[in-house]
SETI-65527 format. One record per atom (N, C-alpha, C): x, y, z; residue in three letters. Coordinates in steps of 0.001 Angstrom, whole numbers, plus 500000, padded with zeros to 6 digits. Each point is the difference from the previous one (the first is absolute). Layout:
// residues N
XYZALA
...
This chain:
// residues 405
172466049175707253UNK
499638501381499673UNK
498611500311500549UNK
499621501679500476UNK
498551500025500180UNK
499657499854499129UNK
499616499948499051UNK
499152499726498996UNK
499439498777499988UNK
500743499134500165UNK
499026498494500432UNK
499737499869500721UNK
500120501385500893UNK
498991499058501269UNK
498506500970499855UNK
498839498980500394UNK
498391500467499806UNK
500228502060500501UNK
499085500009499442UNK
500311501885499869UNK
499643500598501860UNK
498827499209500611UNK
499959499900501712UNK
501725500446500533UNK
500733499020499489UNK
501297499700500466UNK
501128500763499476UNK
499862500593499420UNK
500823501008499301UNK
500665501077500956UNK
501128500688499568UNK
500533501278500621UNK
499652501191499142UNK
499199501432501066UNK
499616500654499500UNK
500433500767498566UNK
501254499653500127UNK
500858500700499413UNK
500395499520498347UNK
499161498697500016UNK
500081499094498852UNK
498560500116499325UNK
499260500363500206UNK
498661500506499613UNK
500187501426499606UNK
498822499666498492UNK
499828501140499123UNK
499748501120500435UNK
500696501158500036UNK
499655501462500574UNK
498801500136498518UNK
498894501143501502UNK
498545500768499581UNK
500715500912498921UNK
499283500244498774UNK
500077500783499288UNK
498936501451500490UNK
500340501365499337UNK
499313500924500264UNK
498293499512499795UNK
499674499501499003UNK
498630499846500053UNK
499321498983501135UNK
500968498885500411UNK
499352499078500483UNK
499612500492501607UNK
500501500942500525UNK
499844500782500902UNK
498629500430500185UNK
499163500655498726UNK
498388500510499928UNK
499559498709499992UNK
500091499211498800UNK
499519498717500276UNK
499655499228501049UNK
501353499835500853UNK
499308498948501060UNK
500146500693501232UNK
499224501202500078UNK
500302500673500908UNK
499462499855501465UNK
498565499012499579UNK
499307499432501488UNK
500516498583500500UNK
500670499629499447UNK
501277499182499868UNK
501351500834501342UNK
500254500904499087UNK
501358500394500850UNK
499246500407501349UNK
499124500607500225UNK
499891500738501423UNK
499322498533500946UNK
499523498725499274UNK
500405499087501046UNK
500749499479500649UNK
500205499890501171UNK
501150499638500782UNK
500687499017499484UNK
499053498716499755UNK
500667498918499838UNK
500029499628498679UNK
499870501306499355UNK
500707499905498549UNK
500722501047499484UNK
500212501069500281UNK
500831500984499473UNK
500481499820499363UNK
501730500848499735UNK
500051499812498988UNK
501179498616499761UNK
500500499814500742UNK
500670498425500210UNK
499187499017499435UNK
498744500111500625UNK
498491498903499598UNK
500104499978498651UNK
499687501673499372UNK
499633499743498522UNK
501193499847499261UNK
501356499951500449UNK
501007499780499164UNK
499907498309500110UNK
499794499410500727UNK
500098498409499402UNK
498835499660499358UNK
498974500749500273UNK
499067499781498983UNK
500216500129497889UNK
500621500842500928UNK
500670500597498326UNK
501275498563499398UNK
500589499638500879UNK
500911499328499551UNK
499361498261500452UNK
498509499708499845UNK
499323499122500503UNK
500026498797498767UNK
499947499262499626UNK
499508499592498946UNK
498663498608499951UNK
499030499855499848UNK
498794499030499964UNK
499481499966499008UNK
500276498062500158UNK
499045499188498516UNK
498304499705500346UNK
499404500255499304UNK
498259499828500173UNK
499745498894498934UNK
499708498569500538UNK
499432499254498857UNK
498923500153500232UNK
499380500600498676UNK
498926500315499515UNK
499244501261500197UNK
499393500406498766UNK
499289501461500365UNK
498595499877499477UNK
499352499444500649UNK
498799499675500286UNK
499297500497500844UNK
499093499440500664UNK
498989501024501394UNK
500868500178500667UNK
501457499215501134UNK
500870500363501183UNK
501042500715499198UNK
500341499650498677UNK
501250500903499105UNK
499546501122500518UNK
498858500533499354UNK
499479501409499512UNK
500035501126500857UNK
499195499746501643UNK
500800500586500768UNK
500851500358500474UNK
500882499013500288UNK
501297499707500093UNK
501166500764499836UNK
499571499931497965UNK
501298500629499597UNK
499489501406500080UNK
499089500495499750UNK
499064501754500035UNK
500848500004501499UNK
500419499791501328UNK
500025500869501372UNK
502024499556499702UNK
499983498449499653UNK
501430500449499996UNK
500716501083498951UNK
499845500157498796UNK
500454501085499568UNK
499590501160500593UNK
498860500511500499UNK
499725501413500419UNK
500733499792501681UNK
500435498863500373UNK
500568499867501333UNK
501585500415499481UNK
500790500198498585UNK
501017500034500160UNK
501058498973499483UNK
499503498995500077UNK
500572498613499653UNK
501391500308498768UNK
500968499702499859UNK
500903500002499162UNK
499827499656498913UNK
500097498188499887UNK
499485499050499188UNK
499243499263500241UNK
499443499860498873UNK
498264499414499829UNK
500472498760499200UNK
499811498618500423UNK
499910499230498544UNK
498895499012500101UNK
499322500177498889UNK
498819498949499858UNK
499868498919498923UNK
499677498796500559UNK
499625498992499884UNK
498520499328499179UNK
499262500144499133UNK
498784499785499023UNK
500712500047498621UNK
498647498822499757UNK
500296500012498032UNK
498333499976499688UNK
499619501019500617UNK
498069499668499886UNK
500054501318499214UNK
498584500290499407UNK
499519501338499118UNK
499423500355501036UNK
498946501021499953UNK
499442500260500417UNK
498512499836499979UNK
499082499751500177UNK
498434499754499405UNK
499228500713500965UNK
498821500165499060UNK
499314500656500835UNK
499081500019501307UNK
500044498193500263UNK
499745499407501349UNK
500911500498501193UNK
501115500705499420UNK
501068500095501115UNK
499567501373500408UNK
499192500949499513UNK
500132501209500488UNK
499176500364500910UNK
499101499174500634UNK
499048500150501047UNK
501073499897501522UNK
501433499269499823UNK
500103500497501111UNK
502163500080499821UNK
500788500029498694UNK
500874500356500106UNK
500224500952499517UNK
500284500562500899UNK
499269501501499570UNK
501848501015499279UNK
500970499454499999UNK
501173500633499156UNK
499617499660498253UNK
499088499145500081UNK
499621500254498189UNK
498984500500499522UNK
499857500570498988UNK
498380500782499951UNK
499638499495498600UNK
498740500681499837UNK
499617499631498444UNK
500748500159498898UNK
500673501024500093UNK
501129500064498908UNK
500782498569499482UNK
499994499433501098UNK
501588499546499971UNK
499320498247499596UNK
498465499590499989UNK
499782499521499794UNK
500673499175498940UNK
499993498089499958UNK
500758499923498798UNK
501343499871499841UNK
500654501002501350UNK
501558500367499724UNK
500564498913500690UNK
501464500311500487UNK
500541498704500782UNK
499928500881501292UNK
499657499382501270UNK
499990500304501492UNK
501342501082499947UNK
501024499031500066UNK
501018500726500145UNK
500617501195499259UNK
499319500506499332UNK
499912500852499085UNK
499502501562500525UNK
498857499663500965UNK
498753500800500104UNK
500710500363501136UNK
500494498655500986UNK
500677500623501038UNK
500978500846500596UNK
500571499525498703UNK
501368500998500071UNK
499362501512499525UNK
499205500233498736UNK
499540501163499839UNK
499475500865501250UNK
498922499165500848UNK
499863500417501228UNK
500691500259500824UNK
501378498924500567UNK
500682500451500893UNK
500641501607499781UNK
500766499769498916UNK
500906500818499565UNK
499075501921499736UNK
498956499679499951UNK
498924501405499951UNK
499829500352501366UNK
499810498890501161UNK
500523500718501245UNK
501017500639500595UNK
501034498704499157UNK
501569500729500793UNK
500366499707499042UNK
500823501080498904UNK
500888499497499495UNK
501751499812500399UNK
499737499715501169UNK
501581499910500076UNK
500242498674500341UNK
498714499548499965UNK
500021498290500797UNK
501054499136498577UNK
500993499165499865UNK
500165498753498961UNK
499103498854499988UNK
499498499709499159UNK
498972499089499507UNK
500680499329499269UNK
499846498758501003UNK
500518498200498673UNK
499166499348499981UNK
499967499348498550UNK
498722499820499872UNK
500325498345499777UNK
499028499040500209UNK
500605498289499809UNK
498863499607499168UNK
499666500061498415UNK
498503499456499576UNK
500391498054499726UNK
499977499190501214UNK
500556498909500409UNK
499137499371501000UNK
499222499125500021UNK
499430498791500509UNK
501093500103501360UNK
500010500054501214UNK
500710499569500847UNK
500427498535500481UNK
501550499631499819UNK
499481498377500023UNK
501122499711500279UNK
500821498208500150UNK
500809499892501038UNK
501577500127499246UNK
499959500467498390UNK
501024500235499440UNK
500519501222500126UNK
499173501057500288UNK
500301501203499717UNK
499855501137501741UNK
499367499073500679UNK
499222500821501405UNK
501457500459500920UNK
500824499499499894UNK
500890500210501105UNK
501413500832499111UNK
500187500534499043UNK
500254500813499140UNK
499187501176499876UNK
499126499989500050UNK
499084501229500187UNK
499148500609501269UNK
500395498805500902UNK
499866500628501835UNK
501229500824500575UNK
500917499665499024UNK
501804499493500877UNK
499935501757500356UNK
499924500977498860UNK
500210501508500172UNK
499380500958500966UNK
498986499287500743UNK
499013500632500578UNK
499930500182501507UNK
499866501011500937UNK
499877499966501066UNK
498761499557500631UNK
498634500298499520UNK
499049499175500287UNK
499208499380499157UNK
499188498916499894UNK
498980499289499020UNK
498780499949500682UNK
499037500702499160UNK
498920500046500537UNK
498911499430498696UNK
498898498855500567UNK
499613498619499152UNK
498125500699499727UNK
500085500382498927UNK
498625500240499483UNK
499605499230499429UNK
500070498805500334UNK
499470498773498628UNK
499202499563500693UNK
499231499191499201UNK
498469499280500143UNK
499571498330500027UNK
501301499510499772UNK
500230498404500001UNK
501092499766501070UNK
499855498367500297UNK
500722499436500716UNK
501325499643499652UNK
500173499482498866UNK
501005499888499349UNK
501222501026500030UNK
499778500846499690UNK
500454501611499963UNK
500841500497501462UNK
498501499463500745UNK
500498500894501576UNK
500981499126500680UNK
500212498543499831UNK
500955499159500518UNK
501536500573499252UNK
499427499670498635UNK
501346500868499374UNK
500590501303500636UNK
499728500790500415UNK
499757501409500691UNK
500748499907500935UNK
499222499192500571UNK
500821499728501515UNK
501001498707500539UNK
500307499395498794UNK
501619499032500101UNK
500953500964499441UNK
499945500789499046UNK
501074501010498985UNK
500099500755501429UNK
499263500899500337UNK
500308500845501327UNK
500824499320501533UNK
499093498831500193UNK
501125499241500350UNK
501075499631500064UNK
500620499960498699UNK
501392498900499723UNK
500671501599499865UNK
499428501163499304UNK
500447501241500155UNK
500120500762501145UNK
499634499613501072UNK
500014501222501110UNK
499024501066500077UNK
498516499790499355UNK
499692501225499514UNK
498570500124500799UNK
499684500959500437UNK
498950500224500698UNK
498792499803498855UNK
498760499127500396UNK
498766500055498935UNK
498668500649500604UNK
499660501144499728UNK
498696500929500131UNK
499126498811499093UNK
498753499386501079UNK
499053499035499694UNK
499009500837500006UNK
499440499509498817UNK
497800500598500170UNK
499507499238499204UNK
497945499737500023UNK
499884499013499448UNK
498318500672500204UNK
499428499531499108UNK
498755500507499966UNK
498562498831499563UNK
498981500203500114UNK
498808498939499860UNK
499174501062500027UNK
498738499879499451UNK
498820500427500116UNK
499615501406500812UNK
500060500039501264UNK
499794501066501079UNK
501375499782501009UNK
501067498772499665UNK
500710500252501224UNK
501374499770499549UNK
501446500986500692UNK
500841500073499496UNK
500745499581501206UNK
501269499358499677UNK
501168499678501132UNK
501176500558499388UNK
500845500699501133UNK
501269500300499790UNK
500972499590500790UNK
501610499910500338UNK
501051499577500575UNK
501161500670499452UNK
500948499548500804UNK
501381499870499500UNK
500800499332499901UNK
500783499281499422UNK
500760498575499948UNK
501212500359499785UNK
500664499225500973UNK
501555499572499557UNK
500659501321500943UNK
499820500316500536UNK
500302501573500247UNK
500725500338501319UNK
501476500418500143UNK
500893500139501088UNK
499690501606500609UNK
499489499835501695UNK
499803500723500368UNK
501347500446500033UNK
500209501395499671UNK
500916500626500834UNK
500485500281500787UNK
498889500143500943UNK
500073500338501475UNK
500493499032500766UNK
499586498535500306UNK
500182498863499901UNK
500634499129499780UNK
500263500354498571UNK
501062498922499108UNK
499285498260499687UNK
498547500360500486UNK
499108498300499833UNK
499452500194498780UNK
499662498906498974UNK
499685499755499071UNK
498549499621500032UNK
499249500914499310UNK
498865498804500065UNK
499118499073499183UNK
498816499836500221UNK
499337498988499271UNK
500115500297498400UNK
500189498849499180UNK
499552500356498889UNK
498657499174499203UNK
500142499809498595UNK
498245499846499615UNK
500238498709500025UNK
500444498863500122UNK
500334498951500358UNK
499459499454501300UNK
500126500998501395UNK
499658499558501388UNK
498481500382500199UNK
499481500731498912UNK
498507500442499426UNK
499032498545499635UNK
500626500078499208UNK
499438498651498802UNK
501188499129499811UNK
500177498762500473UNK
501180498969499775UNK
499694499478498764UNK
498637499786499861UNK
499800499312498543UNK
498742500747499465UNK
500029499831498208UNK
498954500992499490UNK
499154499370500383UNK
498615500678500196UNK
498488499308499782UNK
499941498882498363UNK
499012499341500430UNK
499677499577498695UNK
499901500869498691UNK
500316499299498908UNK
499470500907498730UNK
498486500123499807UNK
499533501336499556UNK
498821500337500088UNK
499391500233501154UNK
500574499563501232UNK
499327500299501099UNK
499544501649500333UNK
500593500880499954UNK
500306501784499897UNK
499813500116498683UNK
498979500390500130UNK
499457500753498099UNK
500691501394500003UNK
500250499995498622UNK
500639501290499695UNK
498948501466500598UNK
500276501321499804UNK
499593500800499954UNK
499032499959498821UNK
500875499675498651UNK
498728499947498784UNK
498444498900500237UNK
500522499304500970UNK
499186498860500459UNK
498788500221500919UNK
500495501080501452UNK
499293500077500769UNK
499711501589500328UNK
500887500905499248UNK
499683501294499843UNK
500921500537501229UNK
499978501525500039UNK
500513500971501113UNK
499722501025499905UNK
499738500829500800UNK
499758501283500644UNK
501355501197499238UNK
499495500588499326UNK
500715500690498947UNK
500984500604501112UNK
499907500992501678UNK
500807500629500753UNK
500636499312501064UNK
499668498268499944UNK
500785499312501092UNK
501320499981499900UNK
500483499720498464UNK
501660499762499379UNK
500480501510500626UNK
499276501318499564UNK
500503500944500358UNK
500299500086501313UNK
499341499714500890UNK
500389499739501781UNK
501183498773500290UNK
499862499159499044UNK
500903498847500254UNK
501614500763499583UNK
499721500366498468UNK
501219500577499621UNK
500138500919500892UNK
499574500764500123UNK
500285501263500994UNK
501178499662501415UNK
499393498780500594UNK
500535499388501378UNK
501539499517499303UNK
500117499617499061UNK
501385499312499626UNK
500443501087499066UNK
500353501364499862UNK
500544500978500007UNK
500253500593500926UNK
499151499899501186UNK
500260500733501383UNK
501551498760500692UNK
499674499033499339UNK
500648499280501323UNK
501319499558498973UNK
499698500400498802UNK
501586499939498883UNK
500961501516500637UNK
499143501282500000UNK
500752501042500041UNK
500496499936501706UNK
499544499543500943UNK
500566499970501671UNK
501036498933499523UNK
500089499111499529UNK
501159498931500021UNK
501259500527498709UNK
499525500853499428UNK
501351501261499298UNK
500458500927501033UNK
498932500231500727UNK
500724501009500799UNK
500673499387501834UNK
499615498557499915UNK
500274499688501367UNK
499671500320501113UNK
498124500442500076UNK
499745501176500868UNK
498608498383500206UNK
499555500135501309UNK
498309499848500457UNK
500582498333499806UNK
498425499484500206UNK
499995498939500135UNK
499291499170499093UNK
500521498995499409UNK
499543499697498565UNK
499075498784500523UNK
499058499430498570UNK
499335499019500297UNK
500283498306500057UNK
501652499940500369UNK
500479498847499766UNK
500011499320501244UNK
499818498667499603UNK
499201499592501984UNK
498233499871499672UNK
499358500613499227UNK
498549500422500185UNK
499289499855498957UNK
498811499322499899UNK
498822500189498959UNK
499588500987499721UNK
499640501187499132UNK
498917500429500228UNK
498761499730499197UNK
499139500226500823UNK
498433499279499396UNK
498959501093499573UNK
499847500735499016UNK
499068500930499699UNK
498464499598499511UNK
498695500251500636UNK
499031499740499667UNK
499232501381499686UNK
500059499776498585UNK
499269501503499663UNK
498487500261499814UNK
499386498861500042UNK
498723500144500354UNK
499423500443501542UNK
500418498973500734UNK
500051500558501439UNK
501229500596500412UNK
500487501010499313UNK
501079501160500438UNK
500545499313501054UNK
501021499017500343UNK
500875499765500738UNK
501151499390499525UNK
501102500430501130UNK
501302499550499513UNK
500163499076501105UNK
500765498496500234UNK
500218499992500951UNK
501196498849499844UNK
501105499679500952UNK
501427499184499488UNK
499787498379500805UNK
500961499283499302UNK
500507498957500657UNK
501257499646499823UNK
500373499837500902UNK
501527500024500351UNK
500492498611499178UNK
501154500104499652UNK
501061499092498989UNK
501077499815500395UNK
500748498688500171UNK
501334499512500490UNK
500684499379499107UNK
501157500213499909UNK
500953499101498915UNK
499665498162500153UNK
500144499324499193UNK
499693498218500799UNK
501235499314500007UNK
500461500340500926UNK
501493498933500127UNK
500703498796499312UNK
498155498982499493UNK
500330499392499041UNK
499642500011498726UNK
500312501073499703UNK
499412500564498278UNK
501084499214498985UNK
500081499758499233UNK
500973499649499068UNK
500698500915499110UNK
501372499720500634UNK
500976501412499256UNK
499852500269498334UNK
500034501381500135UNK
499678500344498099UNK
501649499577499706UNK
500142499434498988UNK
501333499890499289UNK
500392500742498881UNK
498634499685499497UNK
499530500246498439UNK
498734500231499312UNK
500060500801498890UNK
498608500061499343UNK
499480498915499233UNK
498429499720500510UNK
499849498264498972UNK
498865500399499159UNK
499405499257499153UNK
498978500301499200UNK
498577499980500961UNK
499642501152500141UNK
499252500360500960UNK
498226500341499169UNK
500112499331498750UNK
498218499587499449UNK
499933498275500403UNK
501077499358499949UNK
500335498944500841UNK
499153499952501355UNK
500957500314500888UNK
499850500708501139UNK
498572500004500678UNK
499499501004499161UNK
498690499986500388UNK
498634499869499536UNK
500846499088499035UNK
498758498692499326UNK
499573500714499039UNK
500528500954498735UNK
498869500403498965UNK
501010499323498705UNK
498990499448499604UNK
500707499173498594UNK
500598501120499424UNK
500875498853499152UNK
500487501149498801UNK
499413499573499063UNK
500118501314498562UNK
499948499306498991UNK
500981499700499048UNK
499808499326498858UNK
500390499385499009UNK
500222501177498893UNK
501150500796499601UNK
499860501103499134UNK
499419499119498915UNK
500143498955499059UNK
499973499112499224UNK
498358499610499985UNK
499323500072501093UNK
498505499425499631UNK
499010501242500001UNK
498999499750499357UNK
498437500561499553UNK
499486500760501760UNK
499583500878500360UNK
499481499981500959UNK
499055499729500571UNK
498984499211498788UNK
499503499026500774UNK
500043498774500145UNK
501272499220499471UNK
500296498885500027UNK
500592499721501388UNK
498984499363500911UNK
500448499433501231UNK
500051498575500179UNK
499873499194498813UNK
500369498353500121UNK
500251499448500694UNK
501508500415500151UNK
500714499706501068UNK
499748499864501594UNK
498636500853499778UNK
500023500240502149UNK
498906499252500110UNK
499537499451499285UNK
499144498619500010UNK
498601500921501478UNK
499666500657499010UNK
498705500923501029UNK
498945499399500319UNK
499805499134499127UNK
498660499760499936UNK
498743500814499723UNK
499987501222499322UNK
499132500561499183UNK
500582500780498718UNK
499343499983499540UNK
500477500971498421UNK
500259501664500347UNK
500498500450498642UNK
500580501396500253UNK
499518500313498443UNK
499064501047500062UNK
500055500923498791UNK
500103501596499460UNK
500341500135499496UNK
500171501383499919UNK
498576500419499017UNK
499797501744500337UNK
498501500373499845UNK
499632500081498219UNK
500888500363499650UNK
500061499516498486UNK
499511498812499515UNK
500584498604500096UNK
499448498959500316UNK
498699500009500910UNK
499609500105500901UNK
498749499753500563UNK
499355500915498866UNK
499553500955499934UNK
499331500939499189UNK
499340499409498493UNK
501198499213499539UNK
499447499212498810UNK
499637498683500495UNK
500160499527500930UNK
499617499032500349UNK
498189500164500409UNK
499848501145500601UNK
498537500151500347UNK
499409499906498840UNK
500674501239499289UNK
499278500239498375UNK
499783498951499363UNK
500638498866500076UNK
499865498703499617UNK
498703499415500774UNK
499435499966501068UNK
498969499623500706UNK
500144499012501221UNK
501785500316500387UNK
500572499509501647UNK
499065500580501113UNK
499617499560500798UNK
498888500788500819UNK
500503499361501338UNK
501099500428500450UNK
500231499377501434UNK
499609500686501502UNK
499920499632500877UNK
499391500566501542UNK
501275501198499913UNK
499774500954500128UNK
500748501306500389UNK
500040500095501340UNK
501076499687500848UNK
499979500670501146UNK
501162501313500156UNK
499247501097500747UNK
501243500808500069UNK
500331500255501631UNK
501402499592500169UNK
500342500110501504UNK
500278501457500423UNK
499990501157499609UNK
500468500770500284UNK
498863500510501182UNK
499950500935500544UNK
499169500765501591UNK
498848500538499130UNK
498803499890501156UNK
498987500783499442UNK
500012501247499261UNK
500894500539500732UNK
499874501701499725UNK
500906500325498872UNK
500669498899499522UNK
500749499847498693UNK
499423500565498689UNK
498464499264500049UNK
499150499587499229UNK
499280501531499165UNK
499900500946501562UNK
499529501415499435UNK
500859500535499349UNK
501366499629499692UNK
500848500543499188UNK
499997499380498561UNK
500078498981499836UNK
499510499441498636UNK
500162498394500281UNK
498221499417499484UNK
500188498813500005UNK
500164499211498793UNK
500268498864500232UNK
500810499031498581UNK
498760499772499373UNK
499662499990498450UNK
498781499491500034UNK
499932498671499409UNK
498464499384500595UNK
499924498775499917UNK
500471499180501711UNK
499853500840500846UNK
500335499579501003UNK
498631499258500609UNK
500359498677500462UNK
498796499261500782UNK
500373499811501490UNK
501018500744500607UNK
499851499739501193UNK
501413500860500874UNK
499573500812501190UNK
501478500581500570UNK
499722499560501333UNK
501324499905500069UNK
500742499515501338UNK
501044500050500437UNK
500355500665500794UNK
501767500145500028UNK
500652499079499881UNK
501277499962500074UNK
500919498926499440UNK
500792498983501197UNK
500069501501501289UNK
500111499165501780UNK
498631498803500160UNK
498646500163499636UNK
499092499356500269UNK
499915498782499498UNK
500326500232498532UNK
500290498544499265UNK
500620498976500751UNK
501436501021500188UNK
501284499128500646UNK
499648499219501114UNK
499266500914501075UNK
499001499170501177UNK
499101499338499811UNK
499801499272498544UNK
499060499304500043UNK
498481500263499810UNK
499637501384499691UNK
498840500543499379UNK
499832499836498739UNK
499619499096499316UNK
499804499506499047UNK
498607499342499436UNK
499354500336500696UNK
497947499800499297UNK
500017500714499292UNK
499056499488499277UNK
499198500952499014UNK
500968500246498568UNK
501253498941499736UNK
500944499660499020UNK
499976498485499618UNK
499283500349498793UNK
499579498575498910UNK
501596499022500018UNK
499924498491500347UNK
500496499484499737UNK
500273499363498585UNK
498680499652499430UNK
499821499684498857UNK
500099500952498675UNK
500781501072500104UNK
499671501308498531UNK
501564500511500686UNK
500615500287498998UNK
501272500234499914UNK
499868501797500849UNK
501067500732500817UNK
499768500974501196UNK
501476500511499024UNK
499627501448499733UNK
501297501104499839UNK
499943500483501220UNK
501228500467500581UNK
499928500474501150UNK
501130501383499555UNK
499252501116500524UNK
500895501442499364UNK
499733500495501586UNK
500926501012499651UNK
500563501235501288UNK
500499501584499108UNK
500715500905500596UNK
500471500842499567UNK
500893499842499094UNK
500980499442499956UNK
501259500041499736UNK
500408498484499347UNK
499364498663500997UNK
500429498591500075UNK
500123499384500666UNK
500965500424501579UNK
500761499829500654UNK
498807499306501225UNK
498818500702500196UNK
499310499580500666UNK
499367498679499729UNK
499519500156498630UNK
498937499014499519UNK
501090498900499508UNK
500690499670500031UNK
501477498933500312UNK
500003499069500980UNK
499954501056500779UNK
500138499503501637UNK
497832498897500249UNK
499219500390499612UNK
498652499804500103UNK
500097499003499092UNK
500623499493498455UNK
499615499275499436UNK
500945498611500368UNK
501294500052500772UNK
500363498980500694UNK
499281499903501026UNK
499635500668500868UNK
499066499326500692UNK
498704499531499503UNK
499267500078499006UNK
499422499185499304UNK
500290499079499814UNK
501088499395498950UNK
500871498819499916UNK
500053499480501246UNK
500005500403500980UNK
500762499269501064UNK
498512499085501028UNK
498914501185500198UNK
498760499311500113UNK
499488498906499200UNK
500258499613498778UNK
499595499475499239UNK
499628500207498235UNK
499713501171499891UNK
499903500384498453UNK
500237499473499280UNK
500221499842498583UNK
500886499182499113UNK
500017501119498490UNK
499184501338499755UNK
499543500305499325UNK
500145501762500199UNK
501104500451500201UNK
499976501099500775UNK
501383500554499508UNK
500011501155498872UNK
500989500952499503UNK
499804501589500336UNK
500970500482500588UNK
500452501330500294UNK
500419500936499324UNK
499328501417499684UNK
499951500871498900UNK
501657500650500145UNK
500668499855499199UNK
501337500637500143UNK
500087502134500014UNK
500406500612500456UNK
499676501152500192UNK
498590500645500752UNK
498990499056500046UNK
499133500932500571UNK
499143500600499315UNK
499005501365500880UNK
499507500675499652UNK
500765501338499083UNK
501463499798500485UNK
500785500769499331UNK
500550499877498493UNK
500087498826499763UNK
500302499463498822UNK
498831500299498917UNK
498736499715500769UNK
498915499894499080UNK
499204501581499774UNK
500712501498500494UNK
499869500762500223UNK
501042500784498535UNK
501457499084500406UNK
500965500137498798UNK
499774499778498691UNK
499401498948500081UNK
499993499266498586UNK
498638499597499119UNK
499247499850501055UNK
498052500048499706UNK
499135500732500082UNK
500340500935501026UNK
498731501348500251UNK
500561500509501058UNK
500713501156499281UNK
500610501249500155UNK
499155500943500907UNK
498447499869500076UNK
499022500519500406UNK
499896500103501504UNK
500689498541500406UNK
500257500022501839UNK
501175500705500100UNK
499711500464501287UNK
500634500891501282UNK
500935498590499945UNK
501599500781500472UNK
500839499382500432UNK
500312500576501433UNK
500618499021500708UNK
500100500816501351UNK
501374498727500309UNK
């Protein structure tokens, strides 16, 4: 039947006829050539999953509904907070608090209401991913981990399904297309696999919460993988599959590197446990979160509650905090005797840290000062525990008074 086949491939005649309104609506739409009104009828009868509505969601889904899009279905089980609104910009203060997918749909549906909105408030993962790709003509990957994006792109895989890639850091964003049968052509090309064969190390790529971003880069990133979702609904131009793209928004340039399938890639069969995969432990629903025994670290773990009475008690250990200088003007930990980032440690910058007097080592969050207090252990230390949560924790639960960021 047409109906299963991708909406590109369809007969005109099997696509949703324009209603009277949709006519004003997409009216700079119809008088393009290479979209009229044929164009906007498969748009209409289009359907695309967005995991995640975050900085690449947010754009994203804002141009595909006002582009027309049929069905919308999204992928998050996050709230919203108010760290997110500096640059995803489909949630606002209101909605603070709420669930993502909540806000989004309110949003989509206030642009267009004629768009269908499905909504998935579901962890994406290898029980459920290929059941909830299967309906979709394109998948386009707003997520922020590795784990995730492999998942992304084996389900699209083993599905047939074209994957709209973007990915963001600090000042610089990359986009692509994966998995994706030219039409014109009939060649298949690269997918995120012939990109990256294997993840980076864990911790190697700090999160966004880690290393920060440019509140309007996601918007340019998302932006590019709506442009290149809505040409591959309509089967028109030339998409970015085959190609890097490399955005540097500090020095305003875009510029590509070309991508080839690898002949000897190893065939997807199946979905595998992909925190496995790419090395991030799991946990134990059953244990304490800070009970790490088991991983035999070699430094202690406390949470700020505990430290707090522990000072009050008259614990007086070397404070180091790994987080960036410029961290510090935002709120520093107090009782701090010494900063240094947490890359420097790792390289071996380590003067001016008492061997002999027991060293807390804090960061934002944890995640950093983790990484700094095994490498302590690993230089030599013997005396060296890591603040569980951070400056954030101790913001939560001790003095409310610091800036969270």
């Amino acid at each position: 039947m047409s109906e299963a086949l991708p909406v590109w491939a369809r007969n005109v005649e099997d696509l949703p006829a324009l209603e009277p309104d949709d006519y004003a609506r997409y009216a700079r739409h119809l008088i393009l050539e290479d979209v009229g009104v044929e164009g906007q009828r498969r748009l209409k009868g289009a359907s695309v999953l967005c995991v995640g509505t975050g900085g690449l969601g947010s754009p994203l889904l804002l141009y595909l509904a006002a582009a027309g899009v049929g069905r919308i279905g999204i992928v998050d089980f996050d709230v919203v907070d108010q760290s997110n609104l500096q640059r995803q910009v489909i949630h606002g203060t209101a909605t603070v608090g709420k669930p993502k997918l909540e806000s989004a749909k309110a949003r989509i549906l206030d642009i267009n209401p004629h768009c269908r909105v499905d909504l998935y408030p579901v962890a994406l993962a290898s029980d459920n991913a290929l059941d909830i790709v299967r309906p979709y003509d394109v998948v386009v990957d707003g997520t922020d981990n590795f784990p995730t994006r492999y998942l992304v792109n084996d389900a699209c895989v083993l599905l047939d399904k074209p994957n709209v890639y973007g990915s963001i850091f600090k000042f610089e964003g990359q986009a692509s297309v994966f998995n994706h049968v030219d039409p014109k052509t009939g060649e298949r090309g690269p997918q995120y696999r012939d990109l990256y064969p294997e993840p980076p190390p864990p911790g190697l790529v700090p999160s966004c919460a880690e290393g920060g971003v440019l509140g309007i880069l996601p918007g340019v990133i998302g932006c590019i993988q709506a442009t290149e979702t809505v040409k591959i609904l309509l089967g028109k131009g030339t998409t970015l599959a085959g190609r890097l793209l490399l955005y540097d928004a500090l020095g305003m340039k875009f510029r590509e590197l070309k991508l080839r399938r690898d002949p000897n890639a190893v065939e997807i069969t199946g979905l595998i446990d992909y925190q496995e995969f790419c090395g991030v432990p799991s946990i134990d629903e059953g244990a304490a979160p800070t009970d790490h025994a088991a991983a035999d670290e070699g430094f202690d773990r406390i949470d700020v509650s505990t430290y707090a009475a522990r000072r009050d008690a008259g614990w007086s250990p070397f404070v180091l905090d790994v987080r960036k200088a410029h961290e510090l003007d935002i709120a520093r930990f107090p009782g701090t005797d010494l900063q240094r980032p947490h890359e420097d440690v790792i390289a071996g910058d380590i003067g001016g840290i008492p061997r002999d007097r027991p060293v807390l080592v804090t960061c934002r969050s944890g995640g950093r000062s983790a990484k700094a207090a095994a490498a302590l252990v690993a230089a030599g230390w013997t005396d060296v525990t890591n603040l569980e949560g951070g400056i954030l924790a101790w913001a939560d639960e001790i003095d409310p008074s610091l800036p969270k960021y």
